[in-house]
C-alpha positions as CSV (number, residue, x, y, z in Angstrom):
1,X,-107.1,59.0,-47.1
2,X,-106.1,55.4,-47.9
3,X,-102.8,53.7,-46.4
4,X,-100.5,53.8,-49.1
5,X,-99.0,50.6,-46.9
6,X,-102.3,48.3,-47.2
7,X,-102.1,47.9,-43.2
8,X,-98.3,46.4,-43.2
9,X,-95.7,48.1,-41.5
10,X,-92.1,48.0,-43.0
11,X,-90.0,44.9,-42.5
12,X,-87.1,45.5,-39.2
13,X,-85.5,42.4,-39.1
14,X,-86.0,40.0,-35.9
15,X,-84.8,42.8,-33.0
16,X,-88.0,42.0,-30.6
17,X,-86.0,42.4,-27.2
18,X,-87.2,39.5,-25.9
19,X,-84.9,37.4,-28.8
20,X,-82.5,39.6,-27.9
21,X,-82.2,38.8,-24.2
22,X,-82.3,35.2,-25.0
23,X,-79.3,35.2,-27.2
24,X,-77.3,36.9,-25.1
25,X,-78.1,34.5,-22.3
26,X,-77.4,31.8,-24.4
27,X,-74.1,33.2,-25.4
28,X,-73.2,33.4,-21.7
29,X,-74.3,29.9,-21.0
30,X,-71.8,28.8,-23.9
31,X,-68.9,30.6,-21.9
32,X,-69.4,29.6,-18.7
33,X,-69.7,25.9,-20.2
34,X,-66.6,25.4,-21.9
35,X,-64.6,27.6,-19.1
36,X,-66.2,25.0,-16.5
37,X,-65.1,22.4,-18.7
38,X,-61.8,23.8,-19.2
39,X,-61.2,23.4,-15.5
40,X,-63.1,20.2,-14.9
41,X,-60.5,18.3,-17.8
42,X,-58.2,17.6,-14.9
43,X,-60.5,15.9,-13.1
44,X,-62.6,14.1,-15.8
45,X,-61.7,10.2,-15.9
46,X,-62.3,7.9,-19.3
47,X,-63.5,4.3,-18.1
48,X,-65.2,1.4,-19.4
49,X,-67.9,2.2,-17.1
50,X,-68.3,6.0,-18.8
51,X,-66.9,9.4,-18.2
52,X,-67.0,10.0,-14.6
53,X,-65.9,13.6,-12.6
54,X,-63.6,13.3,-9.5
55,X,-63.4,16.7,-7.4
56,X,-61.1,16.6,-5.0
57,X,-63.3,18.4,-2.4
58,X,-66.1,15.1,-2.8
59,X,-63.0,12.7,-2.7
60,X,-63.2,10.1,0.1
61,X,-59.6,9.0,0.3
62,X,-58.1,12.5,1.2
63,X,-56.8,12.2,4.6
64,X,-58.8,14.1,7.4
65,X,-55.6,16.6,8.4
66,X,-53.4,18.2,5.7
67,X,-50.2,16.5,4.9
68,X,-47.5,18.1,7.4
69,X,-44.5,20.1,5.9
70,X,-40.9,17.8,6.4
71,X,-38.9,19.3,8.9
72,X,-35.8,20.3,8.2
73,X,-32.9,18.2,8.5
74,X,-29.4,19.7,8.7
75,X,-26.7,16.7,8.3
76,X,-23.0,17.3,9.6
77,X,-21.2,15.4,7.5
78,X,-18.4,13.3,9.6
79,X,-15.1,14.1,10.0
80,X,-12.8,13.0,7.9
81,X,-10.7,10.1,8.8
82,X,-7.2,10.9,9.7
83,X,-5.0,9.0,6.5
84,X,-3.1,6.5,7.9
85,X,0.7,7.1,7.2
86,X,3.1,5.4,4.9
87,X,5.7,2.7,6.3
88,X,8.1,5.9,4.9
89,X,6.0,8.5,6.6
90,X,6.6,6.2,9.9
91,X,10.5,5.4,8.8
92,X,11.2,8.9,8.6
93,X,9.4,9.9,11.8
94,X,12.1,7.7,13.6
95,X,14.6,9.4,15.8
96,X,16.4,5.8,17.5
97,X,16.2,2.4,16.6
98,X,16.3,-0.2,19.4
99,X,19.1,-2.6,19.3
100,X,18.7,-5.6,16.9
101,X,15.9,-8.6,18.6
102,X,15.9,-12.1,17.8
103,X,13.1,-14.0,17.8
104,X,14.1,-15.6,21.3
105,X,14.6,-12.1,23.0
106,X,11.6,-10.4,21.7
107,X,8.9,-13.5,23.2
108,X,11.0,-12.8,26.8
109,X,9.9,-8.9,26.4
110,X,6.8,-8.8,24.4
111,X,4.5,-7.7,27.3
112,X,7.5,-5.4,28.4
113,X,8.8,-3.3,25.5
114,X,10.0,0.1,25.8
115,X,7.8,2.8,25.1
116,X,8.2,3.4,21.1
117,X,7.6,7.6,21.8
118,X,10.1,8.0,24.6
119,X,12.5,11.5,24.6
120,X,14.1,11.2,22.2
121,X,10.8,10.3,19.9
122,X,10.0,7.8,18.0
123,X,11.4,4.7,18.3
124,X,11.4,1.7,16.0
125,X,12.4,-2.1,16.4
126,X,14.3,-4.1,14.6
127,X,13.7,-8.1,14.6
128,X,16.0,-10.6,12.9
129,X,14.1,-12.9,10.8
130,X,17.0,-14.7,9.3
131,X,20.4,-14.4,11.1
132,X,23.9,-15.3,9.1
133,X,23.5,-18.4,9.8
134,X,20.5,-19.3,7.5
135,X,18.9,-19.9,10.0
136,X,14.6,-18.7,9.6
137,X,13.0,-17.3,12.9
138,X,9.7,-18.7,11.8
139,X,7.7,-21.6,10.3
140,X,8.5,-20.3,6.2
141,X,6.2,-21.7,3.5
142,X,8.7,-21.6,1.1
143,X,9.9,-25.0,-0.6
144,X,13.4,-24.8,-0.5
145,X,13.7,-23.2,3.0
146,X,11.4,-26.2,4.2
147,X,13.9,-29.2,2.7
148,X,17.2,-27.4,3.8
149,X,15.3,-27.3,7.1
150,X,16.4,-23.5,7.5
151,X,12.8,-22.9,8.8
152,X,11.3,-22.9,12.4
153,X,8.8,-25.1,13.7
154,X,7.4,-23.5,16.5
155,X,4.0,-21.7,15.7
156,X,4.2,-19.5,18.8
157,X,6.6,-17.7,16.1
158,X,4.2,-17.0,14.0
159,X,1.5,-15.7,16.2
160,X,4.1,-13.4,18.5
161,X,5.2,-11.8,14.8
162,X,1.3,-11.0,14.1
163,X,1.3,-10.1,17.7
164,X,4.2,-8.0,17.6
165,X,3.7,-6.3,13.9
166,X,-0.4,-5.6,15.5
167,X,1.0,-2.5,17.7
168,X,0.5,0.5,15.1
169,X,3.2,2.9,17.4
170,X,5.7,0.7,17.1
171,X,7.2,0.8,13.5
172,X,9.2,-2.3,12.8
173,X,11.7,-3.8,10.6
174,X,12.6,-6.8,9.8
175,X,16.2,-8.0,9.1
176,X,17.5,-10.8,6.6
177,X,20.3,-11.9,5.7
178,X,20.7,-12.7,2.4
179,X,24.0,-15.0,0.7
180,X,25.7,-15.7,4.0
181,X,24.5,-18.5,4.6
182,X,25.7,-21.6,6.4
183,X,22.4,-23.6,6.6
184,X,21.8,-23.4,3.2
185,X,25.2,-24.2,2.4
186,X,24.8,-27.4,4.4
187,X,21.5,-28.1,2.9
188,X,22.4,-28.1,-0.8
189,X,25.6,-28.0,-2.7
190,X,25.0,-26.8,-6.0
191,X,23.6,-23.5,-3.8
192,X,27.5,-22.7,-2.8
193,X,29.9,-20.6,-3.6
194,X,33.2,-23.3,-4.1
195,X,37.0,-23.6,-3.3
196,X,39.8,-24.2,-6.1
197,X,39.7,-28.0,-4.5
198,X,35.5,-28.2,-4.7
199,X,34.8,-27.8,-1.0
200,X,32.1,-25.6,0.1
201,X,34.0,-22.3,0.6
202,X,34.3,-20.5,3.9
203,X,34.9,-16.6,4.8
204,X,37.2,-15.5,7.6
205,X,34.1,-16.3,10.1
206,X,34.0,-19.6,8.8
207,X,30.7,-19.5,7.8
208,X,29.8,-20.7,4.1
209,X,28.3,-18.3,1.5
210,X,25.5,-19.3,-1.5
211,X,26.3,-18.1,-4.9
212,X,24.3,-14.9,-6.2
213,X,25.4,-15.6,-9.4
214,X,22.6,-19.2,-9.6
215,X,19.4,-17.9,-10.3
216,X,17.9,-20.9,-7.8
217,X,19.9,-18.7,-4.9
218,X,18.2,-15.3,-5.8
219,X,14.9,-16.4,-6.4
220,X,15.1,-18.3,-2.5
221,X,16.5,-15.1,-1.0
222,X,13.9,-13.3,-2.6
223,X,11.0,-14.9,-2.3
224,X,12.3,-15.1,1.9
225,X,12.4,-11.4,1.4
226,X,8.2,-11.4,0.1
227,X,7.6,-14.1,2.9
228,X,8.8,-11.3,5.2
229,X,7.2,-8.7,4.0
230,X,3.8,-10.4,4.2
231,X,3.9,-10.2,8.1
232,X,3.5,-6.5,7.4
233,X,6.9,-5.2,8.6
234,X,7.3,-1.6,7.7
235,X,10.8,-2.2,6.2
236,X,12.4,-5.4,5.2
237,X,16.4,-5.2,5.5
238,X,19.1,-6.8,3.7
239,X,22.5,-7.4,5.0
240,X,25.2,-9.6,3.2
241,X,23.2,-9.0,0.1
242,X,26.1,-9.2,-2.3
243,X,29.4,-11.4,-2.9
244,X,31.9,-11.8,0.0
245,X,33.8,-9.0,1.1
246,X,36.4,-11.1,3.4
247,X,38.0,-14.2,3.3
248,X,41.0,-15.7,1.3
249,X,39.9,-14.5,-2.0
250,X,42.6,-16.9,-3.7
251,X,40.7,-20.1,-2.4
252,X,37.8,-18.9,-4.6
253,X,37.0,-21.3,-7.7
254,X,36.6,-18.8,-10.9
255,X,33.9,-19.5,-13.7
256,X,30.6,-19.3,-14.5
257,X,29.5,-19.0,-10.6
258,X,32.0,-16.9,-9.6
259,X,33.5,-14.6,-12.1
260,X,34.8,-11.3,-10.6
261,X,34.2,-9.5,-13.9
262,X,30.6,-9.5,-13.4
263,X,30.1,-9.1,-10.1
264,X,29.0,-6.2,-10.0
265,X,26.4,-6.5,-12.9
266,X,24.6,-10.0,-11.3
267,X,24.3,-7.8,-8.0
268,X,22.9,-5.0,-9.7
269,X,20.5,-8.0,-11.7
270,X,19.9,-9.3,-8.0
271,X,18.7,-5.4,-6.7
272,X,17.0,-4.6,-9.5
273,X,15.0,-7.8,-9.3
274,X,14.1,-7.4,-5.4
275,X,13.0,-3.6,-6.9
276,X,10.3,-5.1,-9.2
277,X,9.0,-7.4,-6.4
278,X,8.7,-4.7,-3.7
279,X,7.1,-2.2,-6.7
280,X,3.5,-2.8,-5.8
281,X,3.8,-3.5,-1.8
282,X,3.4,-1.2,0.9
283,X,7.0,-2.0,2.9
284,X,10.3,-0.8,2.4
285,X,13.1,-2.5,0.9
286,X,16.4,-1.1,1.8
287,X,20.2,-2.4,2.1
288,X,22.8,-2.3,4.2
289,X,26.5,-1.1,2.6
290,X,29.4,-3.8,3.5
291,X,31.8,-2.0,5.3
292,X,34.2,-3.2,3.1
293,X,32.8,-0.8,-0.3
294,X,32.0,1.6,1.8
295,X,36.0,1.6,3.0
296,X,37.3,1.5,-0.8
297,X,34.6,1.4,-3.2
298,X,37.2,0.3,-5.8
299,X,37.0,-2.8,-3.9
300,X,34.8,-5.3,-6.4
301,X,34.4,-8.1,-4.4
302,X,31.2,-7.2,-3.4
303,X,29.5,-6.4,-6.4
304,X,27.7,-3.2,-4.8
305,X,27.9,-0.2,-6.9
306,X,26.7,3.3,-5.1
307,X,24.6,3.7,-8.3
308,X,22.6,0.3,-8.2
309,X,22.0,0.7,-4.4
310,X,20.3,4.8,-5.1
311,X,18.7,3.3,-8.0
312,X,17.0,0.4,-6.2
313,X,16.0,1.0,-2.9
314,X,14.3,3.4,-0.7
315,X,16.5,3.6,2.3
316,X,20.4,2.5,2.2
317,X,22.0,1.7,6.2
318,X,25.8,2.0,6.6
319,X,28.3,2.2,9.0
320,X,28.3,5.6,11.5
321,X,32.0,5.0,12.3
322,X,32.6,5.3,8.4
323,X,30.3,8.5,7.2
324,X,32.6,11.0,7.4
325,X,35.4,9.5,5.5
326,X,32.9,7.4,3.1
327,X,29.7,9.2,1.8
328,X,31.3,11.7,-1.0
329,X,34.2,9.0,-1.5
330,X,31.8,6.6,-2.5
331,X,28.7,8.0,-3.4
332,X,30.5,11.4,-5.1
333,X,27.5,14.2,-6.4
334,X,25.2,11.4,-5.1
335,X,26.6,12.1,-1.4
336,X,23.7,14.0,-0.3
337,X,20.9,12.0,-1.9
338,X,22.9,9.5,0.3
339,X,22.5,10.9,2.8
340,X,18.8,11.6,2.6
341,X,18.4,8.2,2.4
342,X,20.8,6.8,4.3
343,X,20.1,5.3,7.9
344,X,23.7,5.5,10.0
345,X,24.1,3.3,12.2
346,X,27.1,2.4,14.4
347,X,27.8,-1.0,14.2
348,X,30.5,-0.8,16.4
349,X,28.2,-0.8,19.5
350,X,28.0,-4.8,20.5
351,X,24.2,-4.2,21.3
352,X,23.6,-3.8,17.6
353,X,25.3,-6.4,15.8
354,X,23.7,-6.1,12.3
355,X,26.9,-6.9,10.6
């Protein structure tokens, strides 16, 4: 019987095994290929000299040992620095003061002062930088103190006050007088307060007194005041900073350098002033109360007012011998702000002549 097919099979489509294998081979070779070159890409470098591969493990810079772990460091911080107190931190830490120095007696005991921490805690010093007189401790840069000669000469001054302000225990102030003033009286005129007859006017200590009503006289005692403070005193005390408190009154020329109506308002301008230039420093300005006001503060020859003096400055120094009577006489709801303030001392005692 013939074959209906003329000796050709039907057509299957190209599934010879062999084609088979070699697709699926190839398919596998595709794979591998573009996940090798997935993890090559890294290390695959684009030069003018062609495509070159860097593997790490063919590298010839990598160092023959592995790169050690850093240790750990634990860092204690340092202790904080203990602050350095305030000139009022130290002021209020003071239990005694020592009786008032001049210059003279503080160069004969400079090696030898008394422990500043004794018993009776601290104690602090007090040094007169410019006595009633007018007359300056130390070699003073300021103009008018050089031609009325009320300056020293003697450099030794200078260095024993750096010397002296150097010891941190000891806290220090210094003391100046401020319109009593007898060298400054003999060194210009027009400074001077003036008799009914034009004579330089004397109190009952016969010592001469400049004007604070002249604006010449405030700007010297204040710019003394700054001079002092730039030694690095902790406190800088005024005495006699106001009109005269004692003398024959009548004897007194009235006018524009002396008018007794404003008295109390060119003192306050004066205290207010010396507030404004002690703002910024780091030193006390304080005042001491004539014991005249502080006996009848009706009394206005003075010029100090209880308000001007709390308004002005950080500590206020009076008269022991007088609290009891004084403080709520003079200084009335104020009395214990006064108080707080206040630095009593007995003048009384002949060791500690500040007035």
């Amino acid at each position: 019987m013939a074959n209906p097919t003329n000796g050709y099979g039907s057509y299957r489509g190209r599934g010879h095994p062999v084609f088979r294998l070699l697709l699926v081979l190839f398919f596998v070779a595709a794979v591998l290929l573009a996940f090798g070159f997935s993890l090559l890409q890294p290390y695959i470098v684009y030069s003018a000299d062609g495509v070159k591969i860097n593997l790490p493990f063919l590298s010839k810079d990598l160092p023959d040992d592995p790169i050690p772990s850093p240790e750990l460091v634990i860092e204690t911080p340092p202790p904080a620095p203990t602050p350095t107190p305030t000139p009022l931190e130290r002021m209020q830490s003071v239990q005694s003061y020592h009786p008032l120095l001049t210059v003279e007696q503080l160069a004969e005991s400079l090696d030898n002062l008394p422990p500043p921490n004794g018993d009776g805690g601290v104690t602090a010093y007090l040094l007169q930088l410019k006595d009633e007189r007018g007359t300056l401790a130390y070699i003073s840069a300021v103009e008018k103190a050089v031609t009325m000669k009320s300056a020293g000469s003697d450099p030794a001054v200078n260095n024993m006050l750096a010397q002296f302000i150097d010891v941190p225990s000891i806290p220090s102030v210094g003391v100046l007088a401020c319109f009593k003033d007898q060298t400054a009286g003999d060194g210009d005129y027009n400074f001077c307060i003036l008799s009914n007859s034009g004579y330089r006017w004397v109190d009952d200590s016969d010592v001469r007194w400049i004007s604070p009503t002249k604006p010449a006289v405030r700007q010297y005692v204040l710019d003394l005041a700054q001079e002092a403070a730039d030694f690095g005193f902790d406190e800088i005390l005024l005495t006699y900073a106001h009109y005269p408190a004692s003398g024959i009154f009548g004897y007194i020329k009235n006018g524009a350098d002396y008018d007794q109506k404003q008295l109390g308002s060119v003192i306050d301008g004066f205290y207010q002033e010396v507030s404004a230039a002690f703002a910024l420093r780091d030193c006390l300005i304080s005042v001491f109360v004539c014991d005249e006001f502080l006996e009848n503060p009706q009394e206005f020859r003075s010029g100090q007012t209880a308000a001007s003096m709390l308004a002005n400055f950080d500590r206020i120094w009076y008269n022991k011998a007088l609290e009891t009577s004084a403080l709520e006489r003079v200084f009335g709801g104020d009395a214990a702000l006064m108080a707080a303030r206040g630095v009593a001392i007995d003048t009384a005692e002949p060791d500690f002549p500040l007035y």
